[in-house]
C-alpha positions in Angstrom: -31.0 12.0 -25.3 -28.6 9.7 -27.0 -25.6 11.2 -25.7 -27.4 10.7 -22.2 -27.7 7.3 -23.0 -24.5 6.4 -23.9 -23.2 8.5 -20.4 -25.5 6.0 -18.3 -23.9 2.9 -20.4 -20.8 3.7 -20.2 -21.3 4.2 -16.1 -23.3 1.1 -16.2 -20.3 -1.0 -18.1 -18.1 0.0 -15.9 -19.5 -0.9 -13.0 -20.1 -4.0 -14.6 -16.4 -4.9 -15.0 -15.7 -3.1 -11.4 -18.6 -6.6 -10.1 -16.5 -8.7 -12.4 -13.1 -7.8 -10.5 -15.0 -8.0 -7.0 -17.1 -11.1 -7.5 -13.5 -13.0 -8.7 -12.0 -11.5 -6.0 -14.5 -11.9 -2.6 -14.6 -15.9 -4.7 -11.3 -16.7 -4.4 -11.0 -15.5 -0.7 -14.3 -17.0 0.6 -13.8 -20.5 -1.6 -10.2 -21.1 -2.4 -8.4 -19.9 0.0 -9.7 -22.2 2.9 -8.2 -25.2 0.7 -4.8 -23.6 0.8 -3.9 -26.2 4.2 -4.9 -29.2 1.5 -3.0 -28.2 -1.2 0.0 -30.6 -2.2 2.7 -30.8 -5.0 0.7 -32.8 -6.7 -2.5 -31.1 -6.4 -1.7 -27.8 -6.4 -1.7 -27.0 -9.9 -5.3 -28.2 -10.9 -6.4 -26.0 -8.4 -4.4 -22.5 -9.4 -2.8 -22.6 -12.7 -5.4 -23.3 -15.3 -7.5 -20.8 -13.6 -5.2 -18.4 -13.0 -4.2 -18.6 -17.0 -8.2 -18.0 -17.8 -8.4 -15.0 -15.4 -5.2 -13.6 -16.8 -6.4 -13.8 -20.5 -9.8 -12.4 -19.6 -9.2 -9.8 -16.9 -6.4 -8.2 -18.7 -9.4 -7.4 -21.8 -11.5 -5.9 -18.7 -8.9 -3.9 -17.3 -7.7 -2.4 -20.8 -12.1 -1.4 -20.8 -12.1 0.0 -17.2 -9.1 2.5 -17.8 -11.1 3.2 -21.4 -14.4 4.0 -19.4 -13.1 5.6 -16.3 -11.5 7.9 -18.3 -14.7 9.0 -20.4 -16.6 8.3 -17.4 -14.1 11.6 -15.9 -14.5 13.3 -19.2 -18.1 13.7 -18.9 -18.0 14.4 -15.2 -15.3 16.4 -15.5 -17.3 20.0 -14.4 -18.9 17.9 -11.7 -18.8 17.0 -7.9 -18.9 13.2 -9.7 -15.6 13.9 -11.7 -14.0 11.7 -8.3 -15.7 8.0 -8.4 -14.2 7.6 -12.0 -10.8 9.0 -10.7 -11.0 6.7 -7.8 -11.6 3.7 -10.5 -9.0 5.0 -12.6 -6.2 4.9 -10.0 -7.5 1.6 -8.5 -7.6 0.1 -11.8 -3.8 1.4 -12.3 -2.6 0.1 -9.0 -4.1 -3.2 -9.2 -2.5 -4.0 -12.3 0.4 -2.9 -10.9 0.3 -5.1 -8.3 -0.9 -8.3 -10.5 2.1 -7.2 -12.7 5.0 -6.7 -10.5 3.7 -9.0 -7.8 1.5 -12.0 -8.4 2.3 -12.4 -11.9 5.8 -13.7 -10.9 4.0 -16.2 -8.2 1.6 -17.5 -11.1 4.6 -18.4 -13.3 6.5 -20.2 -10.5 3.3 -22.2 -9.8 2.8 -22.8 -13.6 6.3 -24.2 -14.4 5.9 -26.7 -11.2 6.9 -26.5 -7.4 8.5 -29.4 -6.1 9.3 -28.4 -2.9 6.3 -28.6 -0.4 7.7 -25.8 2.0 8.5 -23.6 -1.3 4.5 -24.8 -2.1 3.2 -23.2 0.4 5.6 -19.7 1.3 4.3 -18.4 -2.5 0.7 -19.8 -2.2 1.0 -18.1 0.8 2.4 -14.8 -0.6 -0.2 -15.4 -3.5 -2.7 -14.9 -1.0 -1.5 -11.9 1.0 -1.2 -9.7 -2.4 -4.5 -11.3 -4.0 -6.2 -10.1 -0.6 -4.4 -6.7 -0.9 -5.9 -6.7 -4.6 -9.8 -7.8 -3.7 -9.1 -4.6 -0.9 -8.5 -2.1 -4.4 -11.4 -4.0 -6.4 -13.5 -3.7 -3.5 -13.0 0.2 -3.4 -13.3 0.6 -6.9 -17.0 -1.6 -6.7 -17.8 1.1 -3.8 -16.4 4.3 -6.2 -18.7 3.5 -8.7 -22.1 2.0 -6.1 -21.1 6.0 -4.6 -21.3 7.7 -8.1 -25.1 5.6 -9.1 -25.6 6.6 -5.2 -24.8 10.0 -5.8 -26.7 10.3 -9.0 -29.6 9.2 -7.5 -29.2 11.8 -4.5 -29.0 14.6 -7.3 -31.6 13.3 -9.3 -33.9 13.2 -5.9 -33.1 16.5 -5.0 -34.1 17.8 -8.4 -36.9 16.1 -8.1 -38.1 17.7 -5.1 -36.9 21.2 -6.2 -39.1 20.8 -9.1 -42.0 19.6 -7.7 -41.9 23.1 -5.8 -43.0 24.6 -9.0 -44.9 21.9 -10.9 -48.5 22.2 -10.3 -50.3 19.2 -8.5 -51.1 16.0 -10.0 -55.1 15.2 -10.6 -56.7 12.4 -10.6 -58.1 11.0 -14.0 -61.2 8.4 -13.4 -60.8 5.6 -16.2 -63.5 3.6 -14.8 -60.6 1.1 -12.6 -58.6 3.1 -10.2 -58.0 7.1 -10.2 -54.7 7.9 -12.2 -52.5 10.6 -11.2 -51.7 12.5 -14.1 -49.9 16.3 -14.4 -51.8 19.3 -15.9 
């Protein structure tokens, strides 16, 4: 029972950082992106690069615990049909990073030391936005990898369900003097 416990927690805290990566990501495109026309040299940088530092520190933590629990998450699905959501994570999670590495990360340090050059300004907000947009895609599929594996538990766990109540004698009612109480044999 414990060990079933810490299965369902494990799930549960990974789909918890997999939110955290879609929620920051579906933000940024719905709320900061429509300012990108307003942005300036001298406004710019209030509106990206203290942010941007935040997210770094923080979702680099959550990333390190997403491969962690995707991982285990496989490990204990490994003999089942449900071995693929975490693998799905796993390799979104990879290639995410990836991306933020190789391909934002360099855009967040030019806009950190200061753009001076309007044009400049907006080609690698620009370019920032593009690759942020291909990243929320990744997040968005690793959110839907793990809502499909609780999905899919809860398919299974119905399905048992009904198997069993093939063989499980019918409820009766117990009279406790409010309403009738279904209760089993």
């Amino acid at each position: 029972m414990i060990r079933q416990g810490l299965h369902l927690f494990n799930a549960a805290l990974l789909f918890l950082c997999a939110s955290l990566y879609l929620g920051t990501g579906w933000s940024l495109v719905l709320f900061s992106f429509p300012v990108e026309p307003l942005l300036t040299v001298d406004n710019y940088w209030m509106q990206f690069v203290p942010q941007l530092r935040e997210a770094t520190r923080i979702l680099t933590v959550v990333t390190f615990v997403m491969l962690a629990s995707a991982a285990v998450l496989f490990w204990n699905e490994r003999r089942t049909v449900l071995r693929w959501y975490p693998i799905i994570v796993f390799v979104g999670v990879l290639a995410a990073g990836l991306v933020t590495r190789n391909l934002i990360f360099p855009r967040n340090r030019e806009m950190a030391a200061g753009i001076t050059d309007p044009e400049r300004l907006h080609v690698v907000i620009r370019e920032w936005m593009a690759l942020s947009r291909l990243r929320v895609g990744i997040w968005t599929a690793e959110w839907l990898a793990m809502m499909g594996y609780f999905a899919h538990r809860l398919v299974l766990l119905e399905r048992r369900v009904m198997a069993g109540q093939r063989t499980v004698p019918p409820m009766r009612e117990v009279r406790t003097g409010r309403r009738p109480v279904e209760v089993l044999p």
